[in-house]
C-alpha positions in Angstrom: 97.5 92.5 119.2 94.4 94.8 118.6 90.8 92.6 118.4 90.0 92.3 114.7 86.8 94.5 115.2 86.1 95.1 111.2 83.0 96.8 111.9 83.4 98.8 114.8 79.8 99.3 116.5 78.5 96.9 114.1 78.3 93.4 113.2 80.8 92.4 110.4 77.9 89.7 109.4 76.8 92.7 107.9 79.5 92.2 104.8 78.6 90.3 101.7 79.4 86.6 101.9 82.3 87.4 99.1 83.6 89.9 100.4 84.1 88.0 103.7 85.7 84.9 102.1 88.1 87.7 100.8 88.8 89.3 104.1 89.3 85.5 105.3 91.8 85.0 102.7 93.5 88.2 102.7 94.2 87.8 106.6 96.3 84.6 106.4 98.7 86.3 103.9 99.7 89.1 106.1 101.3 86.4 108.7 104.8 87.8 109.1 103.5 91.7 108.3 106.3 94.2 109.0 104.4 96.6 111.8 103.8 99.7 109.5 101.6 98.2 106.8 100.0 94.7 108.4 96.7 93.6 109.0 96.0 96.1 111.4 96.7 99.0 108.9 94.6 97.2 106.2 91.6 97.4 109.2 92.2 100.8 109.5 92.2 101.6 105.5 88.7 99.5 105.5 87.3 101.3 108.4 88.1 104.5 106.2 87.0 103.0 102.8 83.3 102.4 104.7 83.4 106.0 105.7 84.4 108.0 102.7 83.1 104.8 100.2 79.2 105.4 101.7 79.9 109.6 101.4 81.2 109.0 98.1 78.4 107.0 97.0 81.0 103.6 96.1 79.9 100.3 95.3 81.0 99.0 98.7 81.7 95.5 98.0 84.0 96.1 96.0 85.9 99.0 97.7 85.6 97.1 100.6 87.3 93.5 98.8 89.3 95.7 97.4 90.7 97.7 100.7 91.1 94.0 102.2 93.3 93.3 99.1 95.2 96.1 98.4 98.5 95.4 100.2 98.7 91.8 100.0 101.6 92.5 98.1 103.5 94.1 100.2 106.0 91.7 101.9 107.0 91.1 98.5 108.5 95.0 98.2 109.5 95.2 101.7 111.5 91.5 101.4 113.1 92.8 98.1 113.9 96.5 99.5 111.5 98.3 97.1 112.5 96.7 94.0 109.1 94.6 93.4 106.3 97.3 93.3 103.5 95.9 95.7 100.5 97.5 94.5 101.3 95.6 90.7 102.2 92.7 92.8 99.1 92.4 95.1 97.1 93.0 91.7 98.3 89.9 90.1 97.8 88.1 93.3 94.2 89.4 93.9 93.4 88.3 89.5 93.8 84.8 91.0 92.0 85.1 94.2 88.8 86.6 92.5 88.9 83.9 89.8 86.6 81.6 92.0 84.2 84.3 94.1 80.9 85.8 92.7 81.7 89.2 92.3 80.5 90.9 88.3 83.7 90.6 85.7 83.1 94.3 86.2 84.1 94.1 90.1 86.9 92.6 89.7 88.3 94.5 86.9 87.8 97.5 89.3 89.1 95.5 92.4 92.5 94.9 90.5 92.3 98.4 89.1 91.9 99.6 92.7 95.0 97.6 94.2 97.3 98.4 91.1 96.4 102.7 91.4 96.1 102.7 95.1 100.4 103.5 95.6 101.3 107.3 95.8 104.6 106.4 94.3 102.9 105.4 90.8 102.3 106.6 87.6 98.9 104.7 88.0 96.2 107.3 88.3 93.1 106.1 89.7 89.9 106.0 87.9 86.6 105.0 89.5 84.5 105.8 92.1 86.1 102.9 94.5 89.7 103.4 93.2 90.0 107.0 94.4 88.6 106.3 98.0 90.8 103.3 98.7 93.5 105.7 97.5 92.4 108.3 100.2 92.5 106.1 102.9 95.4 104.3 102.1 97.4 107.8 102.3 94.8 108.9 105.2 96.3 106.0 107.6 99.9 107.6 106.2 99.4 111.1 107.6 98.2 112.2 110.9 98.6 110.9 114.7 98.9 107.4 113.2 101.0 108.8 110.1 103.7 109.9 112.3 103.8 106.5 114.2 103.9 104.2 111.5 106.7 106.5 109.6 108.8 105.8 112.8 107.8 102.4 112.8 108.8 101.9 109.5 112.3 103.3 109.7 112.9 101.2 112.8 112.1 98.3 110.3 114.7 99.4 108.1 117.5 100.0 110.7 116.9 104.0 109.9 118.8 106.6 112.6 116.4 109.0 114.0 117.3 111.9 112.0 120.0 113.2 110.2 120.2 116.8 109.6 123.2 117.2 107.4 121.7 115.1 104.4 119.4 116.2 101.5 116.3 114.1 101.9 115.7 114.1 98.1 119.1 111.6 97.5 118.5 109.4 100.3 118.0 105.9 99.3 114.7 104.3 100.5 115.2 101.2 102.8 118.6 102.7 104.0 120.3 103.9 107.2 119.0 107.6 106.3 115.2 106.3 105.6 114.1 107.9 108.8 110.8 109.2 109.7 111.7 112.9 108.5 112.5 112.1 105.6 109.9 110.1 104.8 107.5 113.1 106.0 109.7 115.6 103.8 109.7 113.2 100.5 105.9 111.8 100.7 103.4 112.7 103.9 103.7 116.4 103.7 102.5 116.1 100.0 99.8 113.6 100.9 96.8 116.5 101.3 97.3 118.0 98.1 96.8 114.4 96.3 93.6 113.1 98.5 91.1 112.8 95.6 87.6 113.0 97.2 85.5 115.3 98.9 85.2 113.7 102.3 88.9 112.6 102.0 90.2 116.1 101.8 88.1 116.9 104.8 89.6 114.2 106.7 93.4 115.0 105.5 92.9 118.7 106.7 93.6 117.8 110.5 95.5 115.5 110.4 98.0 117.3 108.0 97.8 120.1 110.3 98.7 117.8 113.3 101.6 116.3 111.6 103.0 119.4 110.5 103.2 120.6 114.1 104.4 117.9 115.1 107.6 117.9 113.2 108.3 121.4 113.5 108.2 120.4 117.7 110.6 117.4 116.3 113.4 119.4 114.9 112.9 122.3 118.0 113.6 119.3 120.4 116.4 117.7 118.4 118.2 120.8 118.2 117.5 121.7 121.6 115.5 124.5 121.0 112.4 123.6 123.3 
């Protein structure tokens, strides 16, 4: 398992005391993570919040209690096959959590605003500042070098086939034999640029949508044997 460097080339100390008793707290519910969205991905979405959140001109505590937070839900949707929507899940979760920590009534109201608009599959839209950037880099850690992994990694997790060509990705069920990592690239990541919300977001999303895309025209070359 990767160190749990929060602040790479800096000293997590640096985080306000709350927002560390969150990280704390946040960790020890992602024992049992599926791969493709544990503890490490939740590092890799803060790592992104501090970038785009300090461009962006966020509050950072509470993006960055807020990128700790946002899929604490999630065993809860992968466990029921996608029937218990995480991001309302891990909101309700994170209302109790923030009952007893300093933040303003105003930070956590945005906190929980943040987790519950921070899915792309949601009519949620979000609304501040510190709602839109976790929303970029949640769907920043989706597309890319790392995009591409973790769609793989995620229909491994679901017993998915490696492709199948002769279906029509739009009537696949999620969480089935057909959920492979094409699909989910047809259905969701090659969407993901058009919907980054912020300036430094959408520079980010440029190359790595550009990487992905060759990628998975190599993909299908190689599965049909044309390379």
């Amino acid at each position: 398992m990767a160190e749990d460097n929060t602040k790479q080339g800096s000293d997590a100390s640096n985080l306000n005391s709350q927002v560390m008793i969150v990280k704390k707290r946040a960790k020890k519910l992602f024992k049992g993570a599926r791969g493709s969205h544990d503890w490490e991905h939740t590092l890799r979405v803060f790592r992104l919040c501090e970038h785009i959140g300090v461009a962006e001109k966020a509050d950072m505590d509470t993006l960055l209690a807020a990128a700790f937070l946002h899929d604490i839900g999630r065993c809860f949707q992968d466990n029921s096959n996608g029937e218990i929507c995480h991001a309302k899940k891990g909101a309700q979760m994170a209302e109790t959590l923030l009952k007893e920590l300093e933040f303003s009534e105003a930070q956590k109201e945005n906190i929980i605003h943040c987790i519950r608009a921070h899915r792309f599959r949601d009519s949620h839209v979000p609304e501040t500042v510190e709602a839109k950037v976790l929303f970029d880099a949640d769907k920043l850690d989706a597309i890319g070098a790392v995009g591409v992994a973790r769609a793989y990694l995620f229909a491994g997790e679901v017993g998915a086939k490696l492709h199948n060509p002769d279906i029509d990705v739009e009537e696949v069920k999620s969480y089935s034999r057909d959920d492979t990592g094409f699909r989910e690239y047809k259905v969701k990541l090659c969407k993901i640029k058009d919907r980054v919300l912020t300036r430094e977001g959408k520079k980010i999303a440029s190359g790595r949508h550009d990487f992905m895309e060759k990628f998975f025209k190599r993909f299908l070359d190689e599965y049909d044997a044309n390379v």
